[in-house]
N, C-alpha and C positions, 0 to 999 in steps of 0.2 A: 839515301835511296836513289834519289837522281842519277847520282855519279855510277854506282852499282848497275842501275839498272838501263844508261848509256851503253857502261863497257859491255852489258851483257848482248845490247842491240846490234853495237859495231862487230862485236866477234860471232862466231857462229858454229856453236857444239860444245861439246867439252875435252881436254886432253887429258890423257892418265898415262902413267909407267912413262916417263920421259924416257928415261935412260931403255927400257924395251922399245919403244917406238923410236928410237934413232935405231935402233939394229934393225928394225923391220924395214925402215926406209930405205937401208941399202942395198935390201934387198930387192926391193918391189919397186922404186921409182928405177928407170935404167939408167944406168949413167951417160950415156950420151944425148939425154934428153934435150932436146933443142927446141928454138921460137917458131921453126914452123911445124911442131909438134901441135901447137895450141892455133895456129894464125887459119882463118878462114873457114873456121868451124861455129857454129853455135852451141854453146856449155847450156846446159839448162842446170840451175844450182838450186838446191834447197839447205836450210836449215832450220830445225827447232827447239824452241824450250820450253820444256814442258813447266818449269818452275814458274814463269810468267804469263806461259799461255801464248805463246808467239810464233809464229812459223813462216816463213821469208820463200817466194820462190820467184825466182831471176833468169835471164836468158843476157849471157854476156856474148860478145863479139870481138875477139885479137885483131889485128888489123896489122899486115907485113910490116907496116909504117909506123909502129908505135902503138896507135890509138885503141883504145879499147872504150866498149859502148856498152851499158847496161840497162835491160827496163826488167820491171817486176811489180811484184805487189809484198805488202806486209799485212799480216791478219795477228790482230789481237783481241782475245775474248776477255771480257772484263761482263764480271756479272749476267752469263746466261747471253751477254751480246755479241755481238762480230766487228768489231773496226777494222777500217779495212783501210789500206791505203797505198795509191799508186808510187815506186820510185824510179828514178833514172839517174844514172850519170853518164857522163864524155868523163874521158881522161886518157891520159899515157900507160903505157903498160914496160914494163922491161927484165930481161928472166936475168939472173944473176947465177949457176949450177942450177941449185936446186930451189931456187928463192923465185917467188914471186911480187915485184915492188908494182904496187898501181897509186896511182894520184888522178883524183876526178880534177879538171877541168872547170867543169861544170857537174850539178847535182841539186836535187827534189825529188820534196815529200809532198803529197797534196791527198785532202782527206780522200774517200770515195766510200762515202758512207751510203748503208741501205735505207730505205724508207724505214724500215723499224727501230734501224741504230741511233735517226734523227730522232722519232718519238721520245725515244727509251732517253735520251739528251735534256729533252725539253720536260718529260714528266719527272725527273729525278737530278735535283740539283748537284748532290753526290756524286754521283756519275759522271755530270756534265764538268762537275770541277776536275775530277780524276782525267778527265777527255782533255781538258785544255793544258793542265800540266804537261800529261803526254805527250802531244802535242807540239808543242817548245819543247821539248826535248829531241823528239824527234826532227823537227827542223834545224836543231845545233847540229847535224847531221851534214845536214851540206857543208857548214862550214869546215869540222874537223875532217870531212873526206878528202878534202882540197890538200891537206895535209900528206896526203897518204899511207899508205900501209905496205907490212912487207908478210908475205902468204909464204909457208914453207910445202914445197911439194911434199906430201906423206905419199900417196899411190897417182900413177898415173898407167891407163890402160889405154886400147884402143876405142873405147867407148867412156871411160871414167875418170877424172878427176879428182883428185881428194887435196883439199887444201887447210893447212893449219895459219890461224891466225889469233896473237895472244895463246888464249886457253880456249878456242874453238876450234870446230870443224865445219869448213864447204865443201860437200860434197856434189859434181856435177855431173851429168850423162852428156854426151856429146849426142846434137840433136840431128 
């Protein structure tokens, strides 16, 4: 369940119809798409899963020189609760056609729990055990980010972004 529910954290959405979604792509992303398409703008990204209960939203930053900056939050409801929790990374960023490759640098997860979420912790051991596994998992996060990833552009507009990575989708509005 760990490993599953890793890959499910790092990717973001679902893909379906490969082979329809490469035709649609060539149509919609333009082909002279370039790095200062994305540099000195704020992306604000979201994704979710409804299977886990998870939903991610982020504010990344391109940077003419490589670097790309990300802060956001992660909210997961587990039993009628909210965990919530802050992330960031620093890293490099570089567009390849239509690929997008980023490597964090640097990256963290830190909890930011509500006064109810700590209760609901302390009065229900269950809970509190599911919270810590979590948890650790979530923090193996910084390290495989460090690794990095490579995002296929699906759409990009004047205002939108759409990015596939594994069998997910990030979807961004330009801020």
């Amino acid at each position: 369940m760990k490993k599953q529910l890793f890959s499910i954290i790092l990717a973001t959405g679902l893909l379906v119809g490969c082979a329809e979604l490469t035709n649609l792509q060539k149509m919609v992303v333009p082909a002279n798409f370039k790095q200062s398409d994305l540099v000195n703008k704020k992306w604000y990204c979201s994704s979710s899963y409804a299977t886990w209960n998870l939903l991610t939203k982020e504010y990344y930053t391109y940077s003419p020189n490589g670097r790309v900056v990300s802060d956001g939050t992660m909210r997961i409801l587990k039993d009628g609760r909210e965990f919530n929790y802050k992330i960031h990374s620093e890293g490099i960023w570089q567009l390849n056609g239509r690929y997008l490759f980023e490597r964090a640098t640097k990256a963290s997860v830190t909890k930011n729990y509500s006064v109810n979420a700590k209760q609901a912790l302390k009065a229900n051991p269950k809970l509190a055990k599911w919270e810590k596994e979590m948890f650790l998992i979530l923090k193996t996060m910084e390290t495989s980010a460090k690794k990095g990833a490579i995002r296929e552009i699906e759409t990009l507009t004047p205002t939108e972004l759409t990015t596939i990575f594994a069998s997910s989708y990030v979807i961004c509005a330009k801020q």
